[in-house]
C-alpha positions as CSV (number, residue, x, y, z in Angstrom):
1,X,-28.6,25.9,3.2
2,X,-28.5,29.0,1.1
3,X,-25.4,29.9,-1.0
4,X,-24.2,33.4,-2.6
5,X,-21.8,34.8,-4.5
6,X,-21.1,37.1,-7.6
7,X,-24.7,38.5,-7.1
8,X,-26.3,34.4,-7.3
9,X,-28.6,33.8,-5.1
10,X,-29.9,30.0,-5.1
11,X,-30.9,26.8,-2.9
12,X,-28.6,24.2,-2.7
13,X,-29.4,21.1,-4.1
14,X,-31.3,18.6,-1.7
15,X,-29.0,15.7,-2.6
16,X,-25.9,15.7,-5.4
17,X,-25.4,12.4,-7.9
18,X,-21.9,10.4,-8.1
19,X,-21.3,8.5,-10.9
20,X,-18.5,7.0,-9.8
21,X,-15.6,6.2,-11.5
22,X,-16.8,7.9,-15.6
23,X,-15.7,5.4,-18.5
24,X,-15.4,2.6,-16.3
25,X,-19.0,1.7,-15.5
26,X,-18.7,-1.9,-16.9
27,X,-15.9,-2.5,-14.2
28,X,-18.3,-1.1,-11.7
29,X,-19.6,-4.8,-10.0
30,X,-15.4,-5.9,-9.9
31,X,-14.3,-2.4,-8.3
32,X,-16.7,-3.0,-5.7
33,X,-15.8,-6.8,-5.2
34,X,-12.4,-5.4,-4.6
35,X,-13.3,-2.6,-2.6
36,X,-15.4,-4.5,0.0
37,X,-12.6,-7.2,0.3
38,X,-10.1,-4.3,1.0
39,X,-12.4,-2.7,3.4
40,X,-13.3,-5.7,5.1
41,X,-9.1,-6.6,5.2
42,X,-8.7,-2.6,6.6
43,X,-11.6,-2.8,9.5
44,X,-9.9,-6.5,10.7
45,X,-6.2,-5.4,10.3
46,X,-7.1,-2.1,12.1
47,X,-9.0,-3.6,14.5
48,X,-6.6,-6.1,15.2
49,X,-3.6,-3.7,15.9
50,X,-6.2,-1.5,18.1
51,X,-7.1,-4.6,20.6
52,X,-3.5,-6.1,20.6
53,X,-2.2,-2.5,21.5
54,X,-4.6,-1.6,23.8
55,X,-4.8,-5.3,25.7
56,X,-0.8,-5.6,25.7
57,X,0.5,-3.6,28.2
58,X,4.0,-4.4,27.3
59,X,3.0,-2.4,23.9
60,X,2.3,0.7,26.0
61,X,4.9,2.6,24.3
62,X,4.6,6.1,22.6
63,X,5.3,4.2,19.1
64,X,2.7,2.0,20.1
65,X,0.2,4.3,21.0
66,X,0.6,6.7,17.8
67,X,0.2,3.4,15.6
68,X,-3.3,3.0,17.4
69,X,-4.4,6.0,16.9
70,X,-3.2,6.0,13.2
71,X,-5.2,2.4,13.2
72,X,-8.3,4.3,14.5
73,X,-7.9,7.3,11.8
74,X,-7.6,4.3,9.1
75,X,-10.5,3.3,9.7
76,X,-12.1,6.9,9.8
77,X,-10.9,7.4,6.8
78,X,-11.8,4.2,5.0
79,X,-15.6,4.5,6.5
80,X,-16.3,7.6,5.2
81,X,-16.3,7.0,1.8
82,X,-15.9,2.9,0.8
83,X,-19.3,2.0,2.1
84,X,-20.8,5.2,-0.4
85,X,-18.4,3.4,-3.3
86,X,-19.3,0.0,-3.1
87,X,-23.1,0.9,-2.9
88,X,-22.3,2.9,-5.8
89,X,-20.9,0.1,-8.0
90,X,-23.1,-2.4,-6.4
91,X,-26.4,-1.6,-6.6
92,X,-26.5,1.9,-8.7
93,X,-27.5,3.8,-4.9
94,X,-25.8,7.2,-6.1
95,X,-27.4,9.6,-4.5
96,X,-25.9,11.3,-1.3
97,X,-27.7,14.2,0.5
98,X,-26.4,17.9,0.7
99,X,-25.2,17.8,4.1
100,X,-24.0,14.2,3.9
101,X,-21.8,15.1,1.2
102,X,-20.3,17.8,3.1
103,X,-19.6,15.7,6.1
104,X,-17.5,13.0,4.1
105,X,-15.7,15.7,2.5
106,X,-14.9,17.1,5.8
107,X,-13.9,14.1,7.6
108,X,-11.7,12.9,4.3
109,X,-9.4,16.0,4.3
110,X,-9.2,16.2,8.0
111,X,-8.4,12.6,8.7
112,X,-5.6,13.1,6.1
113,X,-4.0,16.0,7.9
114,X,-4.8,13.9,11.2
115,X,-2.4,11.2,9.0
116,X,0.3,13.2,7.7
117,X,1.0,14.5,11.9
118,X,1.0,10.9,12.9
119,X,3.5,10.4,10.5
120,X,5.5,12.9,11.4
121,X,5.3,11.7,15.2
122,X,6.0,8.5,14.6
123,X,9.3,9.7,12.7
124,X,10.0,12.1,15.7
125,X,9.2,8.6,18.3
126,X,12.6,6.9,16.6
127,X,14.3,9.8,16.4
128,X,14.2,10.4,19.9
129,X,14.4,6.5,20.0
130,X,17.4,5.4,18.4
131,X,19.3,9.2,18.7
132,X,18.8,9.6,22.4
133,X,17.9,6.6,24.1
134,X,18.4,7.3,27.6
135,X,16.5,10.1,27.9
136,X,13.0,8.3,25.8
137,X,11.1,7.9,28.9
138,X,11.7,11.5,30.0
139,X,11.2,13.1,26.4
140,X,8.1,11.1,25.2
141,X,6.4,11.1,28.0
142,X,2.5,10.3,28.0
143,X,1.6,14.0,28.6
144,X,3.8,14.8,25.5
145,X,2.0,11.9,23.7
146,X,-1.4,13.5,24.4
147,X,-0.3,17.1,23.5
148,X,1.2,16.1,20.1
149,X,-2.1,14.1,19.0
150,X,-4.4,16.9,20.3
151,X,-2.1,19.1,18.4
152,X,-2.0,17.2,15.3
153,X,-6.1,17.0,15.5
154,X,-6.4,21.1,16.2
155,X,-4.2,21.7,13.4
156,X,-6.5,19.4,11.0
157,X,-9.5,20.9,12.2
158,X,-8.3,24.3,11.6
159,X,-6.8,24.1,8.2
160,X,-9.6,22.2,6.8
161,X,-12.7,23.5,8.0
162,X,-12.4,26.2,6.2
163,X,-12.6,24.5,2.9
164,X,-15.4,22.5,3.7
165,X,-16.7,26.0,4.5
166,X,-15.7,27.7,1.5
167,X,-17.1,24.5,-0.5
168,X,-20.8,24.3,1.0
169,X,-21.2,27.9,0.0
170,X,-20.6,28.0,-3.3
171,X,-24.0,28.2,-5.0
172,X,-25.5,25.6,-6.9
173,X,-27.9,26.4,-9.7
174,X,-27.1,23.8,-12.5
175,X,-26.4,20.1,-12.7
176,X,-25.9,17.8,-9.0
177,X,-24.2,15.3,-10.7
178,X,-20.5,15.1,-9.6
179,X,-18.3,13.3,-11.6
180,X,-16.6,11.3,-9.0
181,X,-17.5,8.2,-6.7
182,X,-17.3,10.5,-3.7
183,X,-17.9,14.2,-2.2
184,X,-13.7,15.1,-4.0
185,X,-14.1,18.7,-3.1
186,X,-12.7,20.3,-6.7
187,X,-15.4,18.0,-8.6
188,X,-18.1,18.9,-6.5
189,X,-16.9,22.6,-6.6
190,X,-17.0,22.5,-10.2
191,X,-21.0,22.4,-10.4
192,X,-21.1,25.7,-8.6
193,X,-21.9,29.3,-10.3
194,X,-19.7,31.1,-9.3
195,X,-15.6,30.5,-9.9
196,X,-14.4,27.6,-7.4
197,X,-10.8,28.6,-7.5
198,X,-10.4,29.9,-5.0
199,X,-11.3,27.3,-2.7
200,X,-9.3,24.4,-4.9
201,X,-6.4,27.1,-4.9
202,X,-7.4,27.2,-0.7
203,X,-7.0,22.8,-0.9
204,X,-3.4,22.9,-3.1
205,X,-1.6,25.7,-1.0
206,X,-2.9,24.3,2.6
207,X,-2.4,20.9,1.5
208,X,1.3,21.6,-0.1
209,X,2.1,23.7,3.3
210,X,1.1,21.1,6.0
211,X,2.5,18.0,4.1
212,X,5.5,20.0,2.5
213,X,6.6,20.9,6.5
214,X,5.4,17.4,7.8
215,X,8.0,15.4,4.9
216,X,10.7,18.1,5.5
217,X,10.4,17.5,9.3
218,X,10.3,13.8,8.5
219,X,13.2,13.6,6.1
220,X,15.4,15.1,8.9
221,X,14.4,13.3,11.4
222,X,15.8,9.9,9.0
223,X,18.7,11.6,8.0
224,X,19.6,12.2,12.2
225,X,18.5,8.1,12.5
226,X,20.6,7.9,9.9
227,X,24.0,9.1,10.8
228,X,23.4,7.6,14.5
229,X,23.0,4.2,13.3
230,X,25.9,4.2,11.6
231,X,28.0,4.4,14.8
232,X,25.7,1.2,16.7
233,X,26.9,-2.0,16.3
234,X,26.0,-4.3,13.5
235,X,22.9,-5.9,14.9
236,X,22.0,-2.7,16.7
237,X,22.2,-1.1,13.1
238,X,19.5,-4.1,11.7
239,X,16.8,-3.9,13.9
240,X,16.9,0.1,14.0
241,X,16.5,0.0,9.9
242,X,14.3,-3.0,10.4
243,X,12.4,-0.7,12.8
244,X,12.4,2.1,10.4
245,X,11.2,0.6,7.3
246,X,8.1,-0.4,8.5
247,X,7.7,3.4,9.0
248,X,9.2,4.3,5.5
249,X,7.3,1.8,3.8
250,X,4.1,3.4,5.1
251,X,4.8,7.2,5.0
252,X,5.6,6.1,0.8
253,X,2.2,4.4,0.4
254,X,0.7,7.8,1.8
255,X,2.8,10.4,0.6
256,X,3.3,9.2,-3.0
257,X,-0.1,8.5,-4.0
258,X,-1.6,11.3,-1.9
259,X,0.5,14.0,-3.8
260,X,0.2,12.3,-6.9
261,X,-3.4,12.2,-6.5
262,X,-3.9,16.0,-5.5
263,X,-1.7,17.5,-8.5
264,X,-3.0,15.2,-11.0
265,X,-6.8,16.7,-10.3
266,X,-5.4,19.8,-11.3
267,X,-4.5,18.8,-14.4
268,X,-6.7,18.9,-18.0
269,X,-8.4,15.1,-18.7
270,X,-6.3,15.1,-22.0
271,X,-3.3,15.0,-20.1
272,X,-4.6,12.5,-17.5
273,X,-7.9,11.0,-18.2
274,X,-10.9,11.7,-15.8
275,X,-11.0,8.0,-15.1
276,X,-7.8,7.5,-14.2
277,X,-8.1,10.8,-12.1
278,X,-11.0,9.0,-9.9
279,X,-9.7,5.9,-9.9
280,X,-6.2,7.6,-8.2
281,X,-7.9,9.6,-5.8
282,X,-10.3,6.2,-4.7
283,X,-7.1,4.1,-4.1
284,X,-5.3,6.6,-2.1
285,X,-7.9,6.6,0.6
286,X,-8.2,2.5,0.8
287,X,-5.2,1.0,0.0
288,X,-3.3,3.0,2.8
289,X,-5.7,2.0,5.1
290,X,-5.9,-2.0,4.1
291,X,-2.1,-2.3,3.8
292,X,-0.5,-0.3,7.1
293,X,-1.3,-3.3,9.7
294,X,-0.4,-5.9,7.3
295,X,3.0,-3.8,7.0
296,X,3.3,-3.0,10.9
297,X,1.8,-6.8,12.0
298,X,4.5,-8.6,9.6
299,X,7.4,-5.8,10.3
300,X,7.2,-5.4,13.9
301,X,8.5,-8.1,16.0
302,X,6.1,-7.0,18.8
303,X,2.5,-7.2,16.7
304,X,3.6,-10.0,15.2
305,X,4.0,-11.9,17.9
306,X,1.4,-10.8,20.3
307,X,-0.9,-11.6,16.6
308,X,0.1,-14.9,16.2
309,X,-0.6,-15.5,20.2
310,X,-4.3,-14.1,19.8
311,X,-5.1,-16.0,16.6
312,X,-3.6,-18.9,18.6
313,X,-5.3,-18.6,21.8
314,X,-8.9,-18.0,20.1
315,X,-8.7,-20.9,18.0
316,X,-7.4,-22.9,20.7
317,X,-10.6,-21.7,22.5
318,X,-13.1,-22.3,19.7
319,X,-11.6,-25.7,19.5
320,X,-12.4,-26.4,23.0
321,X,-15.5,-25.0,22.6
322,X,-16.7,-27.1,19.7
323,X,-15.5,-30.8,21.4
């Protein structure tokens, strides 16, 4: 692919070099014990919530649904990049090609926009839920289900192909080693020629625009749950803030680290060390991932129980099996 701008004219490099995380190469063979045991944990848990949701047909609920797809998006997300790290820390494999690079970048910002929009239709599902409950079936309907997620994917695919765009031709004419443990689109803009700002400026205000409107919509969505569950009855009022703090304890694992992780790469490494820069932006895209079924299988009375009849009925099974 050829690249120009500000009179370069050069051929991208065949394949770019992580290093991974920088100043932490002796914890290399650890971070990627711990990485494979929480990708393995995310691809099960995931898995898991996919099967029981899609084999349940009492679970055939729009809440349901948009956790399966955000289960399915999990595991996008966490594919695209942990299998690069742990090779990376593993076995020293740090080499990725041009065009693969591009694609992971791609898929990493556009499954978190896919994310954020699940989140905010999830927050919309118990609104509608718990504010207007006899008219659920009519509002959420599976039509409406399909529009929102197409909607939520368009939007993603919109906003962020341009970046990946913007990105993949810059030109290249020095170094190809980035100084991160994947294709992180300011440290891989940051080898180019010519000035990356404007595509990292491109990231901040898209990013700060589609999560800024997705929390705002969120927060008022809670605040409406809010004042209606104050007028329900005592246990009416438990299991709608039981309901609701699976949800909250999931948009905080994405929202804080996610924000924290974009702002922080803007800011010098004597303020916040490159390490701890990596290290930030490589946990926000697992640890979401690995902890959201554990939080909706133990939180949800539904998923927990349709778990514990699965685990039960295949061991039951095996055990039958083996005698």
């Amino acid at each position: 692919m050829l690249g120009s701008s500000n009179n370069y004219t050069t051929e991208a490099p065949a394949t770019f070099i992580l290093v991974g995380i920088p100043g932490l190469q002796s914890s290399h063979l650890w971070l990627a014990v711990s990485l494979s045991i929480m990708y393995t944990t995310a691809l099960l848990g995931n898995t898991l919530i996919v099967t029981i949701i899609w084999m349940d047909s009492t679970l055939q609920e729009p809440m349901y649904c948009f956790l399966c797809v955000l289960a399915a998006v999990d595991m996008v997300m966490a594919s695209s990049v942990v299998p690069k790290m742990v090779s990376i820390f593993s076995s020293g494999d740090n080499s990725i090609s041009f065009n693969a690079c591009f694609t992971q970048m791609y898929f990493v910002h556009a499954a978190t926009a896919v994310e954020t929009g699940l989140l905010l239709a999830t927050a919309f599902d118990r609104y509608v839920a718990i504010c207007k409950p006899l008219h659920y079936k009519r509002i959420l309907t599976p039509r409406v289900m399909l529009e929102m997620t197409v909607t939520i994917t368009i939007r993603a695919i919109i906003s962020m192909t341009p970046l990946s765009w913007m990105v993949s031709h810059l030109p290249f004419c020095g170094s190809n080693v980035v100084l991160h443990s994947y294709c992180e689109h300011i440290a891989v803009a940051k080898l180019a020629c010519a000035d990356p700002r404007p595509s990292s400026l491109y990231s901040l205000i898209v990013s700060s625009i589609i999560v800024g409107s997705d929390v705002v919509f969120i927060a008022a969505s809670y605040i409406l749950i809010l004042q209606a569950v104050f007028d329900l009855s005592k246990n009416a009022q438990l299991k709608a803030l039981s309901t609701c703090g699976s949800h909250v304890g999931v948009m905080a694992l994405y929202y804080l680290p996610g924000m924290a992780s974009v702002y922080v790469a803007w800011l010098r490494e004597d303020i916040v060390p490159l390490s701890t820069q990596v290290l930030l932006a490589d946990l926000y895209l697992i640890i979401p991932s690995t902890l959201n079924p554990i939080i909706y299988g133990l939180r949800t009375k539904q998923i927990r129980n349709q778990t514990w009849s699965l685990l039960i009925h295949c061991l039951f099974n095996h055990s039958n099996l083996g005698s």
